[in-house]
C-alpha positions as CSV (number, residue, x, y, z in Angstrom):
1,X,-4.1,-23.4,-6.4
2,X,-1.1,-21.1,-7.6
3,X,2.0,-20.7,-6.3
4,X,3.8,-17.1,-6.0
5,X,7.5,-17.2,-5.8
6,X,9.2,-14.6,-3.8
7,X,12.7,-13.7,-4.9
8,X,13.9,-11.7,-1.8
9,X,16.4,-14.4,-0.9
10,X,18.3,-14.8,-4.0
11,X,18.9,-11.2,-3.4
12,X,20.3,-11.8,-0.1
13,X,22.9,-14.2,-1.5
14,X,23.7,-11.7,-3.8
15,X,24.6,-9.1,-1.1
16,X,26.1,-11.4,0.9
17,X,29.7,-10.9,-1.5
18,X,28.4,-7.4,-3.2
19,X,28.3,-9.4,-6.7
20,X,25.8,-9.5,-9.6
21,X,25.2,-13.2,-9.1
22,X,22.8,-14.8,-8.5
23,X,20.7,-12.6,-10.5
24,X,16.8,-12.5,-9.0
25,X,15.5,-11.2,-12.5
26,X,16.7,-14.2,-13.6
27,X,15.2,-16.0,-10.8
28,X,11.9,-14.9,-11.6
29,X,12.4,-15.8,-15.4
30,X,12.8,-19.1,-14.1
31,X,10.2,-19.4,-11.8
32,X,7.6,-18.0,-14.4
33,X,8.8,-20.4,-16.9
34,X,8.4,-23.3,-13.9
35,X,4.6,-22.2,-13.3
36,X,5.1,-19.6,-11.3
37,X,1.7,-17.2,-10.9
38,X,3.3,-14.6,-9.7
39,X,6.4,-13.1,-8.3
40,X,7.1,-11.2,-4.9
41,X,9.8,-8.9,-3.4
42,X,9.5,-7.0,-0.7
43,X,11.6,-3.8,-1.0
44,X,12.5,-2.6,2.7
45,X,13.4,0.8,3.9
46,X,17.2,-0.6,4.6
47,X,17.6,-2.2,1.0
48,X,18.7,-5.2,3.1
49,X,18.1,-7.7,-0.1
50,X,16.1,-6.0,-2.6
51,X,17.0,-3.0,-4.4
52,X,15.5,-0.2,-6.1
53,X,17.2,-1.4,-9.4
54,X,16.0,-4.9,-8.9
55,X,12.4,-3.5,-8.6
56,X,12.8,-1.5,-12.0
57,X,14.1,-4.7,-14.2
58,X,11.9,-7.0,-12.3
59,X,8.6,-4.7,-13.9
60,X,10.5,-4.7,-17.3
61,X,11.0,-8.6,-17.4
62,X,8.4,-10.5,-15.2
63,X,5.0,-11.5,-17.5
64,X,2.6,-13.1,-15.0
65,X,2.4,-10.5,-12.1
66,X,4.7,-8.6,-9.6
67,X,3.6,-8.2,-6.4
68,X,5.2,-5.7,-4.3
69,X,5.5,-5.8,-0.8
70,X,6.2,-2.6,1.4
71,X,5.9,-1.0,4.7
72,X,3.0,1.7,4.4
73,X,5.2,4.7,4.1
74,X,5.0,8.1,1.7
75,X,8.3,6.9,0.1
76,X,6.6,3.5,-0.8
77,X,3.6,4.6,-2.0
78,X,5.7,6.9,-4.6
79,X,7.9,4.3,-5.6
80,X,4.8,1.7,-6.3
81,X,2.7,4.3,-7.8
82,X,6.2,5.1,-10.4
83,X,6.9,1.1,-11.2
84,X,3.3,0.0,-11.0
85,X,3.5,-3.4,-10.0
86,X,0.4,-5.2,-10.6
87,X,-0.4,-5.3,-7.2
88,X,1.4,-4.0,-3.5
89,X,1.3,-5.9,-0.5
90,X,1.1,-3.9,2.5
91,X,3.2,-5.8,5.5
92,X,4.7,-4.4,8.9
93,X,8.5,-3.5,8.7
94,X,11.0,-3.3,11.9
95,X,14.4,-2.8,10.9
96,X,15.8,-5.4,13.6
97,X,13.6,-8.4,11.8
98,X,15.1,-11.2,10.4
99,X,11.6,-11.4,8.4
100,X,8.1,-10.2,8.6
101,X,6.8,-11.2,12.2
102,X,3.4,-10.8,12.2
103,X,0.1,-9.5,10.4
104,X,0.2,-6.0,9.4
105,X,-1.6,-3.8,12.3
106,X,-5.3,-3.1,10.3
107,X,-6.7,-1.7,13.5
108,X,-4.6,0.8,15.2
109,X,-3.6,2.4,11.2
110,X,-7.2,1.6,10.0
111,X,-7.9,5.3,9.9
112,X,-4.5,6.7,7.2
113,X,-4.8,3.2,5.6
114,X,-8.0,4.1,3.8
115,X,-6.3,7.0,2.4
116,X,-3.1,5.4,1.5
117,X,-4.9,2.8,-0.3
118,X,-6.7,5.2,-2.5
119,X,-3.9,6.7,-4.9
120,X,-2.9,3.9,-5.6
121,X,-5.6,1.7,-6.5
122,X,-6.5,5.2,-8.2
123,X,-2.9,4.5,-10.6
124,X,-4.4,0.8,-11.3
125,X,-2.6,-1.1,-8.9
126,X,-4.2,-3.8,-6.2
127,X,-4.3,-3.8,-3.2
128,X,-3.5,-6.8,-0.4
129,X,-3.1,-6.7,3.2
130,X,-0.5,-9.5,5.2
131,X,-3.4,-10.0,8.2
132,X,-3.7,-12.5,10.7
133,X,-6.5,-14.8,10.0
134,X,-9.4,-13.2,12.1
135,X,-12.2,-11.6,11.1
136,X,-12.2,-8.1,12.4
137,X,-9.1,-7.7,10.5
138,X,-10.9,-9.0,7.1
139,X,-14.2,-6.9,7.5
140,X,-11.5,-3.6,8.3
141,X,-9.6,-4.5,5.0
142,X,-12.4,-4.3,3.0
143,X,-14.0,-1.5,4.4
144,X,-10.6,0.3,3.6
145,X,-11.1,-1.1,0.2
146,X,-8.3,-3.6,-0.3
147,X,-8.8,-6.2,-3.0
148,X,-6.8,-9.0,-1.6
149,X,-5.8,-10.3,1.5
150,X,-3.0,-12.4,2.6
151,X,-3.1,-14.6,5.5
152,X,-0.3,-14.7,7.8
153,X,0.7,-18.3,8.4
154,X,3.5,-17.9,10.5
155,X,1.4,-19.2,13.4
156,X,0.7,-22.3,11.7
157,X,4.2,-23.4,10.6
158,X,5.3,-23.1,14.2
159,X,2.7,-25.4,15.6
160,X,4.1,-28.9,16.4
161,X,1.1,-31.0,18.3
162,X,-1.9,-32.3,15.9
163,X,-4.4,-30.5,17.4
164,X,-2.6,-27.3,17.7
165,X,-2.0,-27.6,13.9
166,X,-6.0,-28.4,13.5
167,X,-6.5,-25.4,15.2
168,X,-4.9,-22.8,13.4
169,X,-5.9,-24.0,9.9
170,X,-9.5,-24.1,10.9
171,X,-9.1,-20.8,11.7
172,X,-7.2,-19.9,8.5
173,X,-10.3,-21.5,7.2
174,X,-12.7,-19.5,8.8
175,X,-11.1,-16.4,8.1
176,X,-10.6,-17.2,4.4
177,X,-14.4,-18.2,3.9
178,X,-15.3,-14.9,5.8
179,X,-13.2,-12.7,3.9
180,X,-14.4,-14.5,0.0
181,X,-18.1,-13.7,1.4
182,X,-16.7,-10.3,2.2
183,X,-15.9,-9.9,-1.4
184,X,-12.7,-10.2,-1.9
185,X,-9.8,-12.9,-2.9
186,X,-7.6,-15.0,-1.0
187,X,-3.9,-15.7,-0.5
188,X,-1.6,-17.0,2.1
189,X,2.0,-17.0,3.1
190,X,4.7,-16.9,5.8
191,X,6.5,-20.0,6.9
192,X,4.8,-22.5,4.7
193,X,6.9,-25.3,2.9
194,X,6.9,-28.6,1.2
195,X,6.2,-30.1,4.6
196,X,3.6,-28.1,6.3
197,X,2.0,-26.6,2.6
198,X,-0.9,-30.1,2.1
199,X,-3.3,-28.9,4.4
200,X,-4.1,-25.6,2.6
201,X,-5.2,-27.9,-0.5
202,X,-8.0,-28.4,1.0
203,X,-8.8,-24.6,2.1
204,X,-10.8,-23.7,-1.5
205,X,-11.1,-20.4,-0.8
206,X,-7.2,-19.7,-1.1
207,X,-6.6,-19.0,-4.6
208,X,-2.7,-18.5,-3.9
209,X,0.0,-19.4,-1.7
210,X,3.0,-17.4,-1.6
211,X,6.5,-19.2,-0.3
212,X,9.9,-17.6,-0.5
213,X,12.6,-18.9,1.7
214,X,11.5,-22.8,1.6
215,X,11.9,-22.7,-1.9
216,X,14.7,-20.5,-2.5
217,X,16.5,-22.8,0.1
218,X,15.8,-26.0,-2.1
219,X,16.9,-24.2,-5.4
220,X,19.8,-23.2,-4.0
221,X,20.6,-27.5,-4.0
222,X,18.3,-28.3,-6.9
223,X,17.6,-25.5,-8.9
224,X,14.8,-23.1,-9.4
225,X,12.8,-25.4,-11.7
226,X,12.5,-28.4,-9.9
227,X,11.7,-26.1,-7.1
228,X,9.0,-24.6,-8.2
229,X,7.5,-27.7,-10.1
230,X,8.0,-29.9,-6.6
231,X,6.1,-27.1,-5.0
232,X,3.3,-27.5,-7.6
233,X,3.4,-30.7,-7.5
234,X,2.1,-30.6,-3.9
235,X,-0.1,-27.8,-4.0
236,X,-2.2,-29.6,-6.7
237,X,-2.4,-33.0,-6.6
238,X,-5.6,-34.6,-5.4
């Protein structure tokens, strides 16, 4: 399984004092050099951690590939279409979230989706969609012709009883297994850390698991190497 590192947060303690440090370009050097797949921001509408400036260094400098995540907006859709990340994310945005709260709406925006997806897969760029785990919400995706997508374990790293954890990760399972027969790849994220992360080794179907603040919290005390190797280390060993 491989690990996608989102930098978001090391932008967020950058803006806390309006500095240059820490630097998330560097960051993602770090990560990539650690094993890193992949690297993630999401650049919101309100610039709250990542900014535009970040994005444009972040295509100069990052080597495996940079997934950007984004609200489906015309402004968006220019700004990935410009950088051309290797792939865009497509998650819900509400300006008085601490962080994404749930699976991007695939039903009630099925119908402009479709059309928003095309340009840009059109410029070269994949497409994933953050959904919840359920299968209406796979088949929609690729019908509107996504590539990729993510499943929202938020759910899951909230569940605290056994069989309440059981539950959910049989029906990331199930969703997963539906959406590879469906024809298209795998990936999950939200909430997941070196605690919660060893169930999802044994979900084959997940090619990818992407995990921000958990490891941006233990690099802040250990360092972005160990961080990213410690998560490895648990994603992959039998």
């Amino acid at each position: 399984m491989q690990l996608a590192v989102n930098i978001d947060h090391i932008a967020t303690l950058r803006n806390a004092r309006n500095e240059q440090q820490p630097d998330p370009v560097t960051a993602a050097a770090i990560a990539e050099l650690s094993g890193a797949s992949g690297i993630v921001c999401h650049l919101r509408e309100d610039r709250r951690h990542i900014k535009d400036r970040d994005l444009e260094r972040l295509r100069e400098s990052v080597t495996t590939k940079l997934d950007l995540e984004m609200a489906m907006t015309e402004e968006m859709q220019r700004i990935a279409i410009r950088t051309k990340p290797e792939l865009i994310t497509l998650v819900p945005e509400k300006r008085e979230e601490l962080t994404t709260e749930g699976g991007f709406d695939i039903i009630s925006h099925y119908d402009r989706l479709a059309e928003f997806i095309k340009p840009v897969r059109d410029a070269g760029i994949e497409v994933s969609l953050f959904i919840e785990p359920e299968e209406k919400a796979v088949a929609l995706a690729a019908k509107a012709g996504a590539d990729i997508v993510e499943m929202h374990t938020g759910p899951y790293s909230l569940k605290k009883r056994p069989e309440e954890i059981d539950a959910e990760i049989k029906r990331i399972r199930i969703a997963a297994s539906y959406a590879r027969d469906s024809g298209l790849r795998v990936v999950a994220g939200h909430g997941l850390n070196y605690y919660n992360i060893l169930p999802f080794r044994r979900i084959e179907e997940i090619e990818e698991v992407s995990i921000g603040h958990a490891l941006i919290a233990r690099a802040a005390l250990a360092g972005m190497e160990t961080a990213v190797r410690d998560m490895l280390r648990l994603i992959n060993e039998a």
